[in-house]
C-alpha positions in Angstrom: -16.1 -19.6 3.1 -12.8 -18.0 1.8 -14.3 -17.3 -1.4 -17.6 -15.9 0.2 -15.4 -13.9 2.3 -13.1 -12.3 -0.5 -16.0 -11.8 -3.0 -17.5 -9.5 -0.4 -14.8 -7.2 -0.4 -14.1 -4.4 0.4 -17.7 -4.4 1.9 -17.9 -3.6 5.3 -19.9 -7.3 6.2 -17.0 -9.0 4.2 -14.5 -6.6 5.5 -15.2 -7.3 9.3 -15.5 -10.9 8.9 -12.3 -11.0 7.1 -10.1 -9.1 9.8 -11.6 -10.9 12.4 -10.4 -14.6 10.6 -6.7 -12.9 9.5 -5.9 -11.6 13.5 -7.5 -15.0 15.1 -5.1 -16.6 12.1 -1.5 -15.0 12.3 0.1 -17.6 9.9 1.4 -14.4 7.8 3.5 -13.4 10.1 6.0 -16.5 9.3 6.9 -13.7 6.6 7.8 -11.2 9.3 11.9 -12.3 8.2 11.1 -11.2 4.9 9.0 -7.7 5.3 10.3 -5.1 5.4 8.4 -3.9 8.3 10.0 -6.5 10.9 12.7 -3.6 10.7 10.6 -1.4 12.9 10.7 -3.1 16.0 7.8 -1.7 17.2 6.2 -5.1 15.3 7.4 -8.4 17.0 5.4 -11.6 16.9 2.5 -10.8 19.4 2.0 -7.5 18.1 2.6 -7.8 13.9 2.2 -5.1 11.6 -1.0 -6.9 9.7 -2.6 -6.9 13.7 -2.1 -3.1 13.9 -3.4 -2.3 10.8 -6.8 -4.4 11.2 -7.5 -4.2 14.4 -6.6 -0.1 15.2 -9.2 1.7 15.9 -7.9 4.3 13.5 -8.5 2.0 10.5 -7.4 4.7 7.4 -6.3 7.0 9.6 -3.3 5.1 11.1 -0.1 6.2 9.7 1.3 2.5 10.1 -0.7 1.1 7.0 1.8 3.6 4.7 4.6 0.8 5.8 3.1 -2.1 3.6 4.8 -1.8 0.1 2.3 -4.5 -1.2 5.0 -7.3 -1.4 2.0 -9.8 -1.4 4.0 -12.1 1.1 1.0 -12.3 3.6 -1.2 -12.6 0.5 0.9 -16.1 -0.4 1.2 -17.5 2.8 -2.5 -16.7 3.8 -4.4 -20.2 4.1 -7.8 -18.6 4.1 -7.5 -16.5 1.1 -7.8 -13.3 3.5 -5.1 -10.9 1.9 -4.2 -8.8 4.4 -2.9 -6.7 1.7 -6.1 -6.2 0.0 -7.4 -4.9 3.5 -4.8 -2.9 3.8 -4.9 -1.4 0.7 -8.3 -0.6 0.9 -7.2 1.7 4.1 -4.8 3.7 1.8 -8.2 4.2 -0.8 -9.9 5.5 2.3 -7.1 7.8 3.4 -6.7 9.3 0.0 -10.5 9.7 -0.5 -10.8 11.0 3.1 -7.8 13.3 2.9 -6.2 12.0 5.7 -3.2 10.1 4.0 -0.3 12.2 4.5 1.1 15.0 2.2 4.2 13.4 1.6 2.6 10.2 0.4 -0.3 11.9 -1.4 3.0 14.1 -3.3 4.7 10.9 -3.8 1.7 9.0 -5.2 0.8 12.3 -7.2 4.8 12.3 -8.5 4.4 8.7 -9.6 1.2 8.8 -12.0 2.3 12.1 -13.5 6.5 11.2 -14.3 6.5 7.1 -13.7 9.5 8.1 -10.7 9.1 8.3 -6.9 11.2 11.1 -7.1 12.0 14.4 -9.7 14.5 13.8 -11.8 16.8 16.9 -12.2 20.6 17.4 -13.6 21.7 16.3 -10.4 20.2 12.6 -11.4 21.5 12.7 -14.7 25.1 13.6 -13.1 24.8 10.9 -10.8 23.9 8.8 -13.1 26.6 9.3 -16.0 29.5 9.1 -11.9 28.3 5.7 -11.8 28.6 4.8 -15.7 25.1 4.9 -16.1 23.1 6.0 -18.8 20.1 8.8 -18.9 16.8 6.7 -17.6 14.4 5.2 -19.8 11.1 7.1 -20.2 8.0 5.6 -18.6 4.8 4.4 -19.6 3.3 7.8 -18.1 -0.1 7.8 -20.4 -0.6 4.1 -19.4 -0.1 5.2 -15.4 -2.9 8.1 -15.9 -4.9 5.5 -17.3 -4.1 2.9 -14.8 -5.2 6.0 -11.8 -7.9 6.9 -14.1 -9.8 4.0 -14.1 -9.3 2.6 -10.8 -10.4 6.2 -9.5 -7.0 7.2 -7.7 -7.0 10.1 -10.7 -10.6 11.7 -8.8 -9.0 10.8 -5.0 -5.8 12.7 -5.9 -7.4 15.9 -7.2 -10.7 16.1 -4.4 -7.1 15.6 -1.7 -5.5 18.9 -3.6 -5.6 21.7 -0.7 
């Protein structure tokens, strides 16, 4: 049945059947000590981060799916080969395709594909850097990213998401 289940993704028939087993399931939520999310308290163990995300009615729209950071701890402790985080991740597609992801994150996505760093390096970096006794930072793989956004079509979501 798992397999069945996880080959049908991100289909909506697989999709549905697949959130309906992972919130009737809740064993993922013996990670809540170790994601990051427990930190919001807003989660607690009758009303888990993976629960908001597949059962609001909001699906891409709901700012709470940006809080995974794809850790794949629900993915490893998942007996029914579920992957929350697959779900989940296929909410962030949505919200990129649909435009409904917000700015910040679409920047931030945008800023990793084209420099390989969440965040613009300036002289201030390099500054900080060479205070702590650090060197200048490596360069990154930045032609293997594009690829990378290219071919899993995150390249086309960014650009049709461009005001």
């Amino acid at each position: 049945m798992a397999s069945a289940i996880r080959a049908q993704y991100p289909e909506t028939g697989g999709r549905h059947q697949a959130a309906e087993i992972c919130l009737k399931c809740g064993v993922c939520c013996t990670v809540a000590h170790s994601c990051h999310v427990t930190y919001d308290h807003q989660f607690n163990p009758r009303y888990t981060f993976v629960y908001d995300c597949l059962a609001s009615e909001k699906g891409a729209a709901n700012p709470n799916i940006w809080l995974c950071v794809s850790c794949h701890k629900c993915e490893e402790t998942c007996p029914y080969e579920v992957s929350p985080i697959h779900f989940i991740e296929h909410l962030k597609g949505e919200a990129l395709a649909r435009n409904t992801a917000h700015p910040t994150i679409r920047a931030e996505v945008t800023q990793v594909v084209a420099t390989g760093y969440a965040f613009p390096l300036t002289s201030a970096t390099d500054r900080q850097r060479q205070g702590f006794g650090l060197g200048p930072l490596a360069p990154r793989a930045v032609a293997d990213l594009a690829k990378i956004a290219e071919r899993t079509g995150l390249a086309e979501r960014l650009k049709e998401a461009q005001p």
